[in-house]
DOFI-681315 format. One record per residue (C-alpha): residue number from 1; residue in three letters; x, y, z. Coordinates in nm, 2 decimals, padded with zeros to 4 digits. Example, Ala and Ser with C-alpha at 12.3 -4.5 7.8 and 13.67 -1.06 7.14 Angstrom:
REM DOFI-681315
resi, resn, xx, yy, zz
1, ALA, 01.23, -00.45, 00.78
2, SER, 01.37, -00.11, 00.71
REM end
This chain:
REM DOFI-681315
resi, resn, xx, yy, zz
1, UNK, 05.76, 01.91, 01.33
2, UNK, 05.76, 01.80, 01.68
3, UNK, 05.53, 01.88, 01.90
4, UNK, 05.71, 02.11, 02.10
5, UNK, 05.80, 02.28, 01.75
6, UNK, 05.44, 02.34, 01.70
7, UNK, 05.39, 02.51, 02.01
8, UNK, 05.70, 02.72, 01.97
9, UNK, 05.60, 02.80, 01.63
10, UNK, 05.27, 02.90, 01.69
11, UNK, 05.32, 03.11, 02.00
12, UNK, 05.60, 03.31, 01.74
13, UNK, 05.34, 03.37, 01.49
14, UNK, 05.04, 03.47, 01.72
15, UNK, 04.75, 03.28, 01.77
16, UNK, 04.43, 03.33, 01.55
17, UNK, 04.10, 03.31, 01.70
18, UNK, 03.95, 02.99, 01.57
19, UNK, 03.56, 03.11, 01.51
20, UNK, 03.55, 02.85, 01.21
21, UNK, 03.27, 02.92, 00.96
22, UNK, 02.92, 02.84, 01.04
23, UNK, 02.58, 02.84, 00.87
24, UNK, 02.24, 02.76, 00.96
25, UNK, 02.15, 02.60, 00.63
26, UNK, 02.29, 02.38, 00.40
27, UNK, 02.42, 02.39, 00.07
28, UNK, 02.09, 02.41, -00.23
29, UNK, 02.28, 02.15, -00.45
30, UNK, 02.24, 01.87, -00.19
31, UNK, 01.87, 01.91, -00.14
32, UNK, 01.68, 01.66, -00.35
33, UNK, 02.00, 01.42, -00.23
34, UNK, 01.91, 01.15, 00.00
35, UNK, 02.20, 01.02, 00.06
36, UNK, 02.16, 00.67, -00.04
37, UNK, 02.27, 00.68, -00.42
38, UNK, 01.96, 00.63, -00.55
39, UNK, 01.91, 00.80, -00.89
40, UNK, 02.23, 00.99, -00.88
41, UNK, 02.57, 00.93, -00.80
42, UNK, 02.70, 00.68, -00.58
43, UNK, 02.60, 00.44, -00.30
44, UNK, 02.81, 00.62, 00.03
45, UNK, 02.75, 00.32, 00.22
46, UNK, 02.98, 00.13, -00.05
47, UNK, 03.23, 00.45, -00.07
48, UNK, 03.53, 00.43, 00.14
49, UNK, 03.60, 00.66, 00.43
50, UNK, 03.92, 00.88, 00.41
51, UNK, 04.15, 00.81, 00.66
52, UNK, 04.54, 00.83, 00.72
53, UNK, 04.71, 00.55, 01.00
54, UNK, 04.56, 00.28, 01.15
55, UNK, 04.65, 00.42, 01.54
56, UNK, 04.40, 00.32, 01.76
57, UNK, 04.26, 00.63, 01.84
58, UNK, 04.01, 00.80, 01.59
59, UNK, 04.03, 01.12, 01.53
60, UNK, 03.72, 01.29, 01.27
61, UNK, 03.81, 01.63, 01.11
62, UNK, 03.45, 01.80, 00.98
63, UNK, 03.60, 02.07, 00.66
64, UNK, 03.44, 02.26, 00.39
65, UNK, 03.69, 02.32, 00.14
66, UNK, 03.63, 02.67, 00.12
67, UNK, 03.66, 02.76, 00.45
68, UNK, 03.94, 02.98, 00.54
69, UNK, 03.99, 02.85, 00.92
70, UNK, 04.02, 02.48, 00.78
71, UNK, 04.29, 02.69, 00.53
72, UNK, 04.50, 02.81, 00.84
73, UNK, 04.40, 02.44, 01.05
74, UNK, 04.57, 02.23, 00.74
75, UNK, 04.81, 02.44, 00.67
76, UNK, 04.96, 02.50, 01.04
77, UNK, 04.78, 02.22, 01.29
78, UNK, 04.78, 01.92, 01.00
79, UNK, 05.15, 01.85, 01.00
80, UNK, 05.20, 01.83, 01.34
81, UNK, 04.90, 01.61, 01.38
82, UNK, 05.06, 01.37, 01.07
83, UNK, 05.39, 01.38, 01.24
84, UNK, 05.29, 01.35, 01.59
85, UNK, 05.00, 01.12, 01.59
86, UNK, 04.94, 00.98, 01.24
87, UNK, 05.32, 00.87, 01.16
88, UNK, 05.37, 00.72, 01.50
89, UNK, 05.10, 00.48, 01.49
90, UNK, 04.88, 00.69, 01.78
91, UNK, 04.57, 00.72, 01.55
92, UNK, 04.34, 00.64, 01.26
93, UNK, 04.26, 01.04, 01.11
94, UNK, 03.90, 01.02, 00.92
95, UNK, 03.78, 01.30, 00.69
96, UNK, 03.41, 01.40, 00.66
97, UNK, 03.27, 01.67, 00.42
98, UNK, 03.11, 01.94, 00.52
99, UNK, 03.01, 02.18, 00.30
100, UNK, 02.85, 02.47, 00.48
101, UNK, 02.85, 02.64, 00.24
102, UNK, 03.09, 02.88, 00.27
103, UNK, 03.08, 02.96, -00.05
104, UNK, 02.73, 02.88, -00.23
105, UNK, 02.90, 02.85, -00.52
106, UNK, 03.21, 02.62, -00.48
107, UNK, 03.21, 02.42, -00.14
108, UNK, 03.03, 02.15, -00.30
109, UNK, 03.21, 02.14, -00.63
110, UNK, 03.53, 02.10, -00.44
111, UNK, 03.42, 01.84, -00.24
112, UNK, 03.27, 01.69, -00.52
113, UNK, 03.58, 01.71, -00.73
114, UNK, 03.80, 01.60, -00.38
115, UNK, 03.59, 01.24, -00.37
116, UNK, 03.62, 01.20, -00.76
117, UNK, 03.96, 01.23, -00.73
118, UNK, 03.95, 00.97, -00.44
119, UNK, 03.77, 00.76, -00.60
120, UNK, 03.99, 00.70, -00.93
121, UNK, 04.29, 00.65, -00.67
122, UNK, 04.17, 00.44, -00.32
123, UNK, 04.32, 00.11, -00.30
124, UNK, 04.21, -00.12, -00.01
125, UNK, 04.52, -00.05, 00.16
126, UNK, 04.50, 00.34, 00.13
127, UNK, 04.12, 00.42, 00.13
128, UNK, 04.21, 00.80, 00.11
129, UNK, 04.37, 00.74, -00.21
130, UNK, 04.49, 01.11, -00.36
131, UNK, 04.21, 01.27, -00.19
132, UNK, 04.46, 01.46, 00.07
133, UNK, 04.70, 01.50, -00.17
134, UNK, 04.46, 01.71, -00.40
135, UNK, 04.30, 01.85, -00.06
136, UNK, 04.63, 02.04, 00.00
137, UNK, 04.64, 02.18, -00.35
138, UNK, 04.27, 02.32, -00.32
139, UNK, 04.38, 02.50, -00.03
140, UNK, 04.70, 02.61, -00.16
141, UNK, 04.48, 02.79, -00.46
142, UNK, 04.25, 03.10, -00.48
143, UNK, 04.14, 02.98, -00.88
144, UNK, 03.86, 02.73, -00.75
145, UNK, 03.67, 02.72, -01.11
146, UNK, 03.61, 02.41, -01.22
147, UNK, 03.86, 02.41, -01.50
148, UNK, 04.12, 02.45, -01.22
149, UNK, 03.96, 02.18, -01.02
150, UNK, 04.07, 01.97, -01.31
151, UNK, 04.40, 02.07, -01.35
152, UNK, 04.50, 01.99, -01.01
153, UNK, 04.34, 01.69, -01.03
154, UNK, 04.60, 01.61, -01.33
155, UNK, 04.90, 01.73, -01.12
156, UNK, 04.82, 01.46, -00.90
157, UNK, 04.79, 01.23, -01.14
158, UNK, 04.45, 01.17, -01.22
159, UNK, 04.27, 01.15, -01.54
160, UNK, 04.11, 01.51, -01.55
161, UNK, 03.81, 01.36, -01.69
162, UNK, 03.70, 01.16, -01.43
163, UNK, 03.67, 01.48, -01.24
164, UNK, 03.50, 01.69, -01.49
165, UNK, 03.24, 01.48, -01.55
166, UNK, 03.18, 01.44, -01.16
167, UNK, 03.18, 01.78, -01.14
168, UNK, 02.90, 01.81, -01.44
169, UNK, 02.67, 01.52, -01.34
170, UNK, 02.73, 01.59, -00.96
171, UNK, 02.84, 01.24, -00.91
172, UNK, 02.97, 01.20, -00.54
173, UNK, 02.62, 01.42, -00.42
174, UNK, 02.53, 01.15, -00.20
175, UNK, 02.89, 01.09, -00.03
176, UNK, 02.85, 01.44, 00.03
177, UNK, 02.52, 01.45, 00.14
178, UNK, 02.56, 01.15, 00.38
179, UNK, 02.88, 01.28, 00.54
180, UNK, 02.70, 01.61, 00.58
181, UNK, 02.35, 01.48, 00.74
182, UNK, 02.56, 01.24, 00.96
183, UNK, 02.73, 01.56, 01.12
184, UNK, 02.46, 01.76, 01.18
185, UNK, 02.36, 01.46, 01.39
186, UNK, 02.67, 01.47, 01.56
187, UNK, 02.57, 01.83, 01.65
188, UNK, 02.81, 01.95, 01.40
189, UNK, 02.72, 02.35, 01.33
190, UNK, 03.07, 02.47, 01.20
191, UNK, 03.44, 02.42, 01.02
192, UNK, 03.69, 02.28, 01.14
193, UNK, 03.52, 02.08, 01.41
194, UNK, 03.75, 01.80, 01.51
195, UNK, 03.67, 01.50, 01.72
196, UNK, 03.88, 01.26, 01.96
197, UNK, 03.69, 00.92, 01.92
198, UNK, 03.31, 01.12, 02.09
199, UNK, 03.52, 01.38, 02.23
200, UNK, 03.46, 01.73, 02.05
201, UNK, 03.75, 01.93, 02.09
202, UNK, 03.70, 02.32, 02.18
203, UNK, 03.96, 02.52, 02.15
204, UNK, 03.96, 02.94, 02.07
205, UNK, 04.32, 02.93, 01.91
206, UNK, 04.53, 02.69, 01.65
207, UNK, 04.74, 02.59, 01.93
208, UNK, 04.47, 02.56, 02.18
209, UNK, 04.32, 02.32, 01.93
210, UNK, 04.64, 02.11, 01.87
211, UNK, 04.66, 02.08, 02.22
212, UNK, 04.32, 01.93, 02.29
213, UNK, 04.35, 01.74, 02.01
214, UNK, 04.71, 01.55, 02.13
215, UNK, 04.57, 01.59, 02.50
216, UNK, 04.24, 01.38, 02.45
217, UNK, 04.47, 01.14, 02.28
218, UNK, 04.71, 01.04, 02.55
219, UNK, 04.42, 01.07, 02.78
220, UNK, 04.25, 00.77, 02.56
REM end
């Protein structure tokens, strides 16, 4: 999809106000996490970030996994960016965690579940590993028990294990934990909050966002 296929597209289907989801707390699981790997988990600072291209322009998507606006953002801005952007070489596209949470019970576990998944699949070449792979099967699924969470992780190839036990002993906590605190230094409040290298991008639509995003771009 082309960017003037996106815009076609999305004017056809209507635009959808992009309030995102927001929260002035955060999630209860992450609390006694520091965010430095001690006693739990693992070291973030030794935990590679996701990214897709190597472009030199950085682009840093903020999601919670539950969060039905980063639903409608990956499944109708995401391609285009990939196509547009990622695929030509235009930019490095970094995913952070940021688990609201929208839902108390499962933002966590899926981003949890997300990195474990990541973890059993990065390569230096492809620090992302599965991670957006299995991101786009969370999103395409309404079953977000953890029994589920391992199954996907099996469709995309993954040892369901690795995942179930990250998801009991809470494993990737810290990754989370460190993503999430950096944000909220960034003056991150919401999801999807997207930035173009310290550019935030504002936008009150899907398309209004795709355009901000591939404006600030060009303009860098």
């Amino acid at each position: 999809m082309n960017r003037r296929t996106f815009l076609t597209v999305a004017a056809g289907a209507g635009c959808v106000a992009l309030a995102g989801c927001t929260s002035d707390s955060g999630p209860e699981e992450l609390d006694d996490v520091d965010g430095d790997g001690d006693g739990v988990g693992v070291d973030p600072d030794e935990f590679p970030r996701p990214a897709l291209g190597s472009g030199p322009v950085t682009v840093d998507v903020y999601e919670d996994l539950a969060c039905p606006f980063c639903h409608q953002f990956e499944a109708q801005v995401f391609p285009s960016i990939e196509s547009d952007l990622i695929d030509t070489g235009e930019i490095t596209y970094r995913y952070f965690d940021f688990p609201i949470p929208v839902d108390e019970d499962r933002s966590v576990d899926m981003a949890n579940a997300a990195r474990a998944v990541q973890a059993e699949t990065y390569t230096d070449d492809e620090p992302a590993g599965d991670l957006f792979a299995y991101k786009a099967a969370v999103f395409r699924t309404s079953d977000w028990s953890d029994s589920n969470l391992v199954a996907l992780a099996e469709d995309v190839g993954v040892d369901g294990d690795a995942v179930a036990s990250a998801l009991e002993e809470g494993t990737y906590y810290p990754v989370i934990e460190a993503d999430r605190s950096a944000a909220v230094d960034r003056g991150v409040t919401g999801t999807p909050t997207v930035f173009v290298e310290d550019e935030r991008i504002e936008a009150s639509s899907l398309q209004g966002m795709y355009d901000g995003i591939v404006e600030t771009v060009e303009s860098n």
